[in-house]
Structures are given as structure tokens and as C-alpha cells.
C-alpha positions as CSV (number, residue, x, y, z in Angstrom):
1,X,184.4,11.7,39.4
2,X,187.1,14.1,39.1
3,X,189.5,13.7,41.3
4,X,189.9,16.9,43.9
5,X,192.9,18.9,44.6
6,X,195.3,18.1,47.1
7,X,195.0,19.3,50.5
8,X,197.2,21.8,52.1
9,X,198.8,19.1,54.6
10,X,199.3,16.3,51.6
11,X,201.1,18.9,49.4
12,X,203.6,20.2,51.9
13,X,204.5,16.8,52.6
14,X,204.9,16.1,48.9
15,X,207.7,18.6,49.1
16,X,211.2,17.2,47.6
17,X,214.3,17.7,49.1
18,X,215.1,20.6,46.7
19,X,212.2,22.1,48.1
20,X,213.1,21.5,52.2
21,X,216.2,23.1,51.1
22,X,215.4,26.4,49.7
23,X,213.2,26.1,52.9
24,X,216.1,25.6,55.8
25,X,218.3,28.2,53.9
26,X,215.7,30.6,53.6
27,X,214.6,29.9,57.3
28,X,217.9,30.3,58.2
29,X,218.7,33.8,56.7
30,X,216.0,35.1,57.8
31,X,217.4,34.6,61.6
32,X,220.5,36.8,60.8
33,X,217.8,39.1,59.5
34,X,215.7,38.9,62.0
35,X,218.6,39.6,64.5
36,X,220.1,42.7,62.3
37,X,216.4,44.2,62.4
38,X,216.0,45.2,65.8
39,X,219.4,46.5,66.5
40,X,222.0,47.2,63.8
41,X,220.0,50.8,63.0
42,X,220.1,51.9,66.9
43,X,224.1,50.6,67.3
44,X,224.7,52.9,64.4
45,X,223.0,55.5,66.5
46,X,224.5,54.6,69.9
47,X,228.2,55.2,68.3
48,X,227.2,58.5,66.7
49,X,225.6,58.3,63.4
50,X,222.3,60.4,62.8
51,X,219.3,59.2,61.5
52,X,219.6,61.0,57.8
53,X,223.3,59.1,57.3
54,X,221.4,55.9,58.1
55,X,218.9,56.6,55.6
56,X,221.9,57.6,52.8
57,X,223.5,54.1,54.3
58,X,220.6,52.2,53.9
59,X,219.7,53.4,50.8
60,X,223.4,52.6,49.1
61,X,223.0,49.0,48.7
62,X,219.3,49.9,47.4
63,X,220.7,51.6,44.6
64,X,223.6,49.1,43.9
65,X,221.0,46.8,43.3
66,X,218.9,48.8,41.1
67,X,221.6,49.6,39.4
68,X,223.0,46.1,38.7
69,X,220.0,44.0,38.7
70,X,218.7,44.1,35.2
71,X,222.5,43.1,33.9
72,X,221.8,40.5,37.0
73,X,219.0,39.1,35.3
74,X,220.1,38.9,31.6
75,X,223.4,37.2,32.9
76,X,221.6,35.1,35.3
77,X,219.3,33.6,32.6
78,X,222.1,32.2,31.0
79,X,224.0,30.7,33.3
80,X,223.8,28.1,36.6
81,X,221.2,30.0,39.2
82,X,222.2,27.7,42.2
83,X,225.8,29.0,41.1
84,X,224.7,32.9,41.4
85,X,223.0,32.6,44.6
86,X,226.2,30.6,46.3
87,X,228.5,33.2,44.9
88,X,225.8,36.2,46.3
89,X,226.1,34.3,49.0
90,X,229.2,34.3,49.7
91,X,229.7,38.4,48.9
92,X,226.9,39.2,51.0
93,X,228.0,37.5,54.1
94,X,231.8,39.0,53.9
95,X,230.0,42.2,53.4
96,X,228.1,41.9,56.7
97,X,231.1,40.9,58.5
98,X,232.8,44.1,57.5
99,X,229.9,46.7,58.3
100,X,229.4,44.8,61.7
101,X,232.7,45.2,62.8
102,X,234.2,48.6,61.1
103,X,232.7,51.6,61.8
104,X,234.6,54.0,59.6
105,X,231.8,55.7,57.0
106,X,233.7,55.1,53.9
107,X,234.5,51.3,55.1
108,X,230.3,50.9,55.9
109,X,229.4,52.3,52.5
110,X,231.9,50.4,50.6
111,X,230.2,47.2,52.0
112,X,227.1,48.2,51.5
113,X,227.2,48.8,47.8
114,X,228.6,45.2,47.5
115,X,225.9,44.0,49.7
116,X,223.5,45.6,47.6
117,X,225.3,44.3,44.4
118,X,225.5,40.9,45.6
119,X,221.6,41.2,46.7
120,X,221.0,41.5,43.4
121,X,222.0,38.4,42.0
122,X,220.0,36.6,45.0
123,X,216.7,38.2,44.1
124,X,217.2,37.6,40.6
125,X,218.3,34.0,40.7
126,X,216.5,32.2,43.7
127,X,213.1,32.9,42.9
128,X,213.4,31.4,39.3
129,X,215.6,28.7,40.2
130,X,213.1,26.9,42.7
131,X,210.5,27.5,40.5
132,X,212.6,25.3,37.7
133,X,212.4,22.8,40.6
134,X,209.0,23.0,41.7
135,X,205.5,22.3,40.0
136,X,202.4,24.8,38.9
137,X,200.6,23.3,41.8
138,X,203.0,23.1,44.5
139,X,204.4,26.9,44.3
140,X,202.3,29.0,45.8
141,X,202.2,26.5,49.1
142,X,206.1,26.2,49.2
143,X,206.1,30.2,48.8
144,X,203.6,30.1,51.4
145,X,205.2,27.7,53.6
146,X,208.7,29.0,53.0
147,X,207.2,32.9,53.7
148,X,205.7,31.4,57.1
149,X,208.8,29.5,58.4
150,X,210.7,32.4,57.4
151,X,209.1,34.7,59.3
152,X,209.0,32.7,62.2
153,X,212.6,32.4,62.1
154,X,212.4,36.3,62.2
155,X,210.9,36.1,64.8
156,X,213.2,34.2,66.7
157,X,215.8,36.4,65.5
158,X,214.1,39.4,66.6
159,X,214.0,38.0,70.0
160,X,217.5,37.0,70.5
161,X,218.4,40.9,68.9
162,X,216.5,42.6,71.5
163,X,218.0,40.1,74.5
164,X,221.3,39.4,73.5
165,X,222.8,43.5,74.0
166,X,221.9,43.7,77.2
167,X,223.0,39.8,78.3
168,X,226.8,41.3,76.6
169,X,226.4,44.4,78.4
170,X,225.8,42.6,81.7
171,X,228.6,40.5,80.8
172,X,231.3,42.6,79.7
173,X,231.1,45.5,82.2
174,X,233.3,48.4,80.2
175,X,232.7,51.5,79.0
176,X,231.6,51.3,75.5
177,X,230.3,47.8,76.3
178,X,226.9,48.4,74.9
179,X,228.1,49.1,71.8
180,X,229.9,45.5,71.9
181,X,227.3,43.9,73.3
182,X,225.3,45.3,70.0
183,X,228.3,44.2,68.0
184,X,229.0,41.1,69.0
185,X,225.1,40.2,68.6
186,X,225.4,41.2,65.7
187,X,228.9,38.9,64.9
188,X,226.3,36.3,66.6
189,X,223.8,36.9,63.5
190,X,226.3,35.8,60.8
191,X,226.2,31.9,62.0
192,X,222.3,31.4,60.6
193,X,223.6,32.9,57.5
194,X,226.7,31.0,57.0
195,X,224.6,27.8,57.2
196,X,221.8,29.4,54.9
197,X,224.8,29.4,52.4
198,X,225.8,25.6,53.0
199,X,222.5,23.9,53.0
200,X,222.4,25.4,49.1
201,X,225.3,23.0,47.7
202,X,223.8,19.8,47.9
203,X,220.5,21.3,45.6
204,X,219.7,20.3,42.7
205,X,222.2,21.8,39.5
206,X,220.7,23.7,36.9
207,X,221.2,23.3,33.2
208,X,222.8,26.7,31.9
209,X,222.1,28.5,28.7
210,X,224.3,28.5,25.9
211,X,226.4,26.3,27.7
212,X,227.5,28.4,30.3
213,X,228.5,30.6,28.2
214,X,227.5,34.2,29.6
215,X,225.8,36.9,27.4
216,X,224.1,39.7,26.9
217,X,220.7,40.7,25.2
218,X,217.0,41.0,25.5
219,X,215.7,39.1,22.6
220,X,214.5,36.3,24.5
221,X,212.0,38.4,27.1
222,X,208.7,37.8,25.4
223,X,206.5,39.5,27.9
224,X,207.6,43.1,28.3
225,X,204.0,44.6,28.6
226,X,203.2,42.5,32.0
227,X,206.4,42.9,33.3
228,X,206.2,46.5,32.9
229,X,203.0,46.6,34.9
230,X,203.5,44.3,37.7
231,X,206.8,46.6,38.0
232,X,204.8,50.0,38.2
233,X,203.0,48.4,40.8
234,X,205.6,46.7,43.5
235,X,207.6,50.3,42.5
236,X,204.5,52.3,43.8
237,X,204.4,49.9,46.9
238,X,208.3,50.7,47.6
239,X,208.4,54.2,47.2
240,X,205.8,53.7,50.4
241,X,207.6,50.8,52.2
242,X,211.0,52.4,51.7
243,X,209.9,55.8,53.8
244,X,208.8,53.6,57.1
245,X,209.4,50.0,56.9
246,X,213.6,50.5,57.8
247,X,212.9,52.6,60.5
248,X,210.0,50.7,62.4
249,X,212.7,50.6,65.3
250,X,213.8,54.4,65.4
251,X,210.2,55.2,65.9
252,X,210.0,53.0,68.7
253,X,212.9,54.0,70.4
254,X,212.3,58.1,69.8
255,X,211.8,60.1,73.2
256,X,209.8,62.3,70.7
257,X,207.6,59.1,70.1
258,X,207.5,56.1,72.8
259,X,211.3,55.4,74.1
260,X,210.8,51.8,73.6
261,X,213.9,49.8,75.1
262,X,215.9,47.6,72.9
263,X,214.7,44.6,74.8
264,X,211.0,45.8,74.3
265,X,211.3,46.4,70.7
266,X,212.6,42.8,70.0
267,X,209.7,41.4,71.7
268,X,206.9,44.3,69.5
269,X,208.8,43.0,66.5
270,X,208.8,39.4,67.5
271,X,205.1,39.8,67.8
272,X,204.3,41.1,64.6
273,X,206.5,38.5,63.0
274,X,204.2,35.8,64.3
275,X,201.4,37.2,63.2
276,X,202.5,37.7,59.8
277,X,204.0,34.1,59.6
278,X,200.4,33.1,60.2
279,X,199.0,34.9,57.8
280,X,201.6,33.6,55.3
281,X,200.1,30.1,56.3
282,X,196.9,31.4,55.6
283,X,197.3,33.0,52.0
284,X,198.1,30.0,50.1
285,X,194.7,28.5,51.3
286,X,192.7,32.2,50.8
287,X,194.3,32.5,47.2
288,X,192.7,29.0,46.7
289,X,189.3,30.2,47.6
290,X,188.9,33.5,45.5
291,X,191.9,33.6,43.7
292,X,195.5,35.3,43.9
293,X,194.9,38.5,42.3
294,X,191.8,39.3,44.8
295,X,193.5,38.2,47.8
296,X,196.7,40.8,47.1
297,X,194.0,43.0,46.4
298,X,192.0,42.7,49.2
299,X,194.9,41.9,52.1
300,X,196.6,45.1,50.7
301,X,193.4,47.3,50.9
302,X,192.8,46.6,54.5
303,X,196.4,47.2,55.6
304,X,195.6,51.2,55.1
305,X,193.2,51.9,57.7
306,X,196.5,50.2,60.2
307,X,198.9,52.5,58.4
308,X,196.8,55.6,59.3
309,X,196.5,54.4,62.9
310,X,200.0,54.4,63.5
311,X,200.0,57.8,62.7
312,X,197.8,59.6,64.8
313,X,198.1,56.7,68.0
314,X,198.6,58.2,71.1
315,X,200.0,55.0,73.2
316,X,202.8,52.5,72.4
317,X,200.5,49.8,72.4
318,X,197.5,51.4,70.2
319,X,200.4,51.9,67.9
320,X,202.2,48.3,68.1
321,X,198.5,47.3,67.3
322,X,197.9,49.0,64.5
323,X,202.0,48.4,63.2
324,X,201.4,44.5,63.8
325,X,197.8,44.5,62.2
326,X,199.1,46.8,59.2
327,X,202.2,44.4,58.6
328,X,200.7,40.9,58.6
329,X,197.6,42.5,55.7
330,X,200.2,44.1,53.6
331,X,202.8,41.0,53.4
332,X,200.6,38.3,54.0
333,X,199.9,37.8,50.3
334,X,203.4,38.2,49.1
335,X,204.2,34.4,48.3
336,X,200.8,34.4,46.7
337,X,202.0,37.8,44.5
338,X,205.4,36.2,44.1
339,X,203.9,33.2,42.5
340,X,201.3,34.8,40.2
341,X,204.3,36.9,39.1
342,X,206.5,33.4,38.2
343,X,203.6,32.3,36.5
344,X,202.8,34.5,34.0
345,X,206.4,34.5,32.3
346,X,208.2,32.1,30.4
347,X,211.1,30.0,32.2
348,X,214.1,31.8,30.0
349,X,212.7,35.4,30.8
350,X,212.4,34.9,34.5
351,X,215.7,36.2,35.9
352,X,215.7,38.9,33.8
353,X,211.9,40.0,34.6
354,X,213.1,39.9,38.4
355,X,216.1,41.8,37.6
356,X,213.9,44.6,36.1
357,X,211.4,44.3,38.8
358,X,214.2,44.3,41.6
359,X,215.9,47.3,40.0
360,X,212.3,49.3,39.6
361,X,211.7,48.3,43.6
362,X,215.2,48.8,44.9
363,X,215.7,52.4,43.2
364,X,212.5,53.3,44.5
365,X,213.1,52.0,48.0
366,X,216.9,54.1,48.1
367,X,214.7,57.3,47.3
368,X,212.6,56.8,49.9
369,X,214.9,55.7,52.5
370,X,216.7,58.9,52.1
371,X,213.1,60.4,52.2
372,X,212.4,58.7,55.6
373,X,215.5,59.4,57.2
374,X,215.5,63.0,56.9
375,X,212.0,63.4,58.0
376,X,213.6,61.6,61.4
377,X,215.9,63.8,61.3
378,X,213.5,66.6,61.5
379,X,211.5,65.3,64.2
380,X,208.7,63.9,61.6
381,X,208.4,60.5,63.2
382,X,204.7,60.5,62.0
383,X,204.1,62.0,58.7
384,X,205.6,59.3,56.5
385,X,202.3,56.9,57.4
386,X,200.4,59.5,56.1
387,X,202.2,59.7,52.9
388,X,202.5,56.0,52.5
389,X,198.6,55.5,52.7
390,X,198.2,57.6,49.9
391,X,200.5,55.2,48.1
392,X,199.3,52.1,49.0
393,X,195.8,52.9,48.1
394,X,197.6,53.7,44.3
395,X,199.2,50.3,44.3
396,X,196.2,48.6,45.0
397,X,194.5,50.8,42.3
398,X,197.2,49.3,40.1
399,X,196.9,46.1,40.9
400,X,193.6,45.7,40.6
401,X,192.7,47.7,36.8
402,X,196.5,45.6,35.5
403,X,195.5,41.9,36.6
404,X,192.1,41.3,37.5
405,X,191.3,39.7,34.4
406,X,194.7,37.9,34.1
407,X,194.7,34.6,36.1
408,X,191.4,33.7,34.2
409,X,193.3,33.6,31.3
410,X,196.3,32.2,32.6
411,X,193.5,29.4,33.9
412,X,192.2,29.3,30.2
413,X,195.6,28.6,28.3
414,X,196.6,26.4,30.7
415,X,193.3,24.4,30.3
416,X,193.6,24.4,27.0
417,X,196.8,23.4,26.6
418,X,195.7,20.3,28.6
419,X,193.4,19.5,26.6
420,X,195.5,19.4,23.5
421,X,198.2,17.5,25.2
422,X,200.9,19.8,25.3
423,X,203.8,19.0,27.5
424,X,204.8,22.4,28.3
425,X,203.2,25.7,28.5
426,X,204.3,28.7,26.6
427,X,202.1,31.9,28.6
428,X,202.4,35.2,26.7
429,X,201.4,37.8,29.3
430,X,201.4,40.7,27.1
């Protein structure tokens, strides 16, 4: 009898330590995140900035990255990845530290390009260098598990960003003490990530190509033609997500909308973290039943109806609906996407197909957030989920006609590959 697959609880336990690590320091930035979320965009706004500079600002690092991360990826191929994402690291957090504490517009930007540069190196080198570590069988449930924990430290971050304001505001009793009490919540966010940087060093090395040495060149991408579509897609998804998804808390808080208090929009965004880090515990396990190109398909496809809600929804509460329901379909088969994605390229070309993807994605999102912000600016708080439907709708179009053939045959060569005895698989996407 052959024997069956392993069940979800036995392969999360068959984690290695490698594994629990990329979990903790994912878990862990993802509280400084989830802090940063719900209140850096409205202290930028309670010292004076209007919504279309927080759009440009946002949409700085964006470009950065899209504008480094293809070199990223090339580099990163050849040398240590645990390196990259300690030095990233490293950048990243002294680039928070400045924008959290300056508030001079050419000191905010400055960090933010390096952020964004810095970013880059992370997106291209962490994905790739767990799944070095990890097996075929094993990914999509550590992406799953890691996606879930991740969000639920979110979610603990979102909470502590809506209280924490108002418990320094109570405390400190001066004038501008708001904006400190935002300020010093948000010096409070940097602690997670600090740790998320030093639970990385005792990980596993990596070997580097051409011993360390770094270089340039393309000629060892062998898969250009899926690449190429996976990136149309996650661009078309972007251009969407970048118009709404960094201002879910302006909308919120507009008089011309709800007014939602800081404290109240912690807790709507803690909500709709927990809900989405239970679907994330749910995709692996959905993506097992009918596969991981229908699930993004199908999770994706019923997001839209949500999205068009928030757009016409005359009560907070309709609307926090709809925002919660509409977030959890859309994301919840990301680590199942992710995966598929890893899959279907060779080891050496990963990096640099994540550099190309997060350069596509990241240029796309710095459009749109510049998009987004000026239709706040003009009092458009609802017209960008209107516009994003129509986009979402594409990328699952996309999605669909690109890959729905793919994981059979990425089942097929595996298969046969087994059969022959091979010791290591060589997919050509193309």
C-alpha cells in the first residue's frame, strides 16, 4: 500500500531549526509592521503632511526597489543569501529609525529610498534561501505556517499601534504630545525588528557561487518565458493593491468617510489580520485538495465582490466587513502562489526571478501609490475600489489562461524524474 502523505500537524512538527527561524524572524517583523500600519501614515498627517506627499513618500522606497532589484537578484545568486538579508537588515532598520524620529522632507525621503533599496535585497534573497533549506513537500506548509504566524503577529502589532498613542498621550501631558506619543510608539516598533535581525545569525550558511565572488550576467536564468508571465500577473495585482492597500487607515479616519479613531482602527485592523492569518492556515490544506493554481484562482476571484462593497458601504461596519472579507480571499493564497512560483525555477535563477518580479511589483505599486494619494487628496476616498476590481478581475484572468496547465506538468517531470532515479530536478518552465 502506498504509503499517504503527511498530515498537516506531522509536517509542521517536522520543521528544522532553520525552518523555526525564518519563522520567529519573520513573526517578529511583522510586529514592527504591524505597529507602523495603523499609525505612522496618520502621525505624518497629524504634523502636517498631506495625503498626496504620503503617497510620493510611500511610493520612494517602491521605486528604489524596482529600480535596484533585478541587479539585487543577479548579485544575490552569486553570493551568501543569509549574508544579504543580515546586511538588508541591518539598512532597513537604521532607515526606520531615521524617518521615525526626523521629520524634515528631504531627511524622510532620503531614508526611504534606502529602505526601499535595502528591501530589495530582502525580497530577493529570503524567499530563495529558505527554500535551499527546506523540501518540495514541506514549503508550501512553512509558507503557510510562516504567512499565519506572521499575521498574527500583525495583529498584535496592530493592536499595540492603535493603544499605545493614546496610553503616551495620557502619559506625557504637553502640547504636541500626541505626536510623541505616535513617535515613540513608533521608536517602540523597532525592538521586534531588531530581534527579527538577530534570530537570523545562528541559520544555516549558504554556499556562494563562484566563490563569493560577485558578478554580473543573465546566462544562467533558464526560464524567462514563466518568469515573464507570473510577473505580468503579480504587476496587474499591484497596480491595484498599490491605489488602496497603504491607505486602508486614511479611509478610516476621513470625516469625509467614517472618522474612525486611532484606537478603533488598530482594533478593525487587528481583526482583519486574524482573519487572514486563518485563512493562511487554511490554504496550504485547500491547495492540497484541488491544487495551488485553482485555489489563487478561486480565493482571488471571490475577493472582488468585497472590493466593490467597500465602495458603495454606507456604515463603518458594512465596510470593515466587506475590507476584512476582501483581505483574508485576496492574501490567503499568497504562500501557496509564493511556492508554486519557487517551484517552477531552477535553484541558481531564483534570486534573480524574484528580483525581476519584485522590480515589476514594486514600480507598479510606486505608480499607484502616487495614484491613490492624489485621489485622497481630492476627496476620492471611494473610487480607487472601483478601479482596483477591474484589475483584479484581469489578474485572475491572467492567472488562470498562464498556469492552469502548469502544476500538472510540474507533477509529471517530477514523477518522472522519480522514476528514473534522479537525484535532483532540473524544471524548465518555459
Amino acid at each position: 500500500m502506498e504509503d499517504r502523505p503527511a498530515g498537516y500537524i506531522s509536517k509542521i512538527r517536522g520543521f528544522n531549526r532553520d525552518a523555526k527561524l525564518y519563522i520567529v524572524s519573520s513573526v517578529a517583523t511583522s510586529i514592527a509592521f504591524g505597529i507602523s500600519q495603523v499609525i505612522f501614515n496618520l502621525y505624518l498627517i497629524e504634523v502636517g503632511f498631506s495625503e498626496d506627499f504620503i503617497g510620493f513618500f510611500l511610493s520612494v522606497s517602491l521605486f528604489a526597489t524596482a529600480g535596484i532589484a533585478i541587479v539585487a537578484g543577479s548579485l544575490t545568486d552569486r553570493t551568501s543569501r543569509k549574508r544579504v538579508v543580515l546586511l538588508a537588515g541591518m539598512v532597513s532598520f537604521g532607515a526606520l529609525l531615521t524617518q521615525y524620529t526626523i521629520l524634515e522632507p528631504v531627511g524622510l525621503l532620503l531614508s526611504q529610498v534606502f529602505f526601499g533599496l535595502s528591501s530589495a535585497f530582502v525580497q530577493v534573497a529570503w524567499a530563495p534561501y529558505i527554500t535551499g533549506l527546506t523540501t518540495h513537500e514541506e514549503r508550501p506548509h512553512l509558507f503557510g505556517v510562516t504567512s499565519g504566524l506572521s499575521l498574527i503577529g500583525v495583529l498584535s502589532g496592530n493592536i499595540l499601534g492603535g493603544m499605545m498613542p493614546g496610553l503616551f498621550y495620557q502619559v506625557l501631558r504637553i502640547a504636541d504630545s500626541l505626536t510623541m506619543g505616535y513617535r515613540y510608539a513608533l521608536w517602540v516598533s523597532l525592538v521586534p525588528y531588531v530581534l527579527s535581525i538577530i534570530v537570523i545569525v545562528p541559520m544555516t550558511p549558504d554556499i556562494p557561487k563562484n566563490d563569493g565572488r560577485l558578478s554580473m550576467g543573465f546566462s544562467h536564468v533558464r526560464n524567462w518565458g514563466f518568469i515573464g508571465r507570473y510577473t505580468l500577473v503579480v504587476a496587474t495585482v499591484g497596480l491595484g493593491a498599490g491605489m488602496i492597500v497603504m491607505f486602508f487607515n486614511i479611509f478610516f479616519a476621513a470625516e469625509e468617510t467614517f472618522g474612525a479613531s486611532t484606537e478603533l482602527i488598530g482594533v478593525i485592523f487587528g481583526i482583519n489580520t486574524l482573519v487572514l492569518a486563518l485563512g493562511s492556515f487554511v490554504s496550504p490544506a485547500l491547495s492540497d485538495r484541488i491544487g495551488k493554481v485553482n485555489t489563487v484562482v478561486l480565493t482571488e476571484l471571490m475577493s472582488v465582490p468585497f472590493l466593490l462593497m467597500i465602495s458603495w458601504a454606507p456604515t463603518l461596519w458594512l465596510a470593515v466587513f466587506a475590507y476584512v472579507a476582501r483581505t483574508a480571499l485576496m492574501n490567503m493564497a499568497g504562500p501557496v502562489s509564493q511556492a508554486f512560483f519557487m517551484e517552477c525555477l531552477t535553484a541558481e535563477e531564483r534570486s534573480t526571478a524574484s528580483g525581476v518580479l519584485s522590480a515589476s511589483d514594486s514600480f507598479v505599486r510606486g505608480i499607484a501609490a502616487n495614484i491613490g494619494g492624489w485621489l485622497l487628496a481630492q476627496g476620492l476616498y471611494r473610487l480607487p475600489y472601483v478601479l482596483v476590481s477591474g484589475l483584479y478581475l484581469l489578474a485572475v484572468a491572467e492567472f488562470y489562461v498562464f498556469f492552469r496547465r502548469k502544476e500538472d506538468e510540474i507533477q509529471k517531470i517530477r514523477s518522472a524524474t522519480v522514476t528514473a532515479g534522479e537525484t535532483k530536478v532540473e524544471i524548465d518552465a518555459t
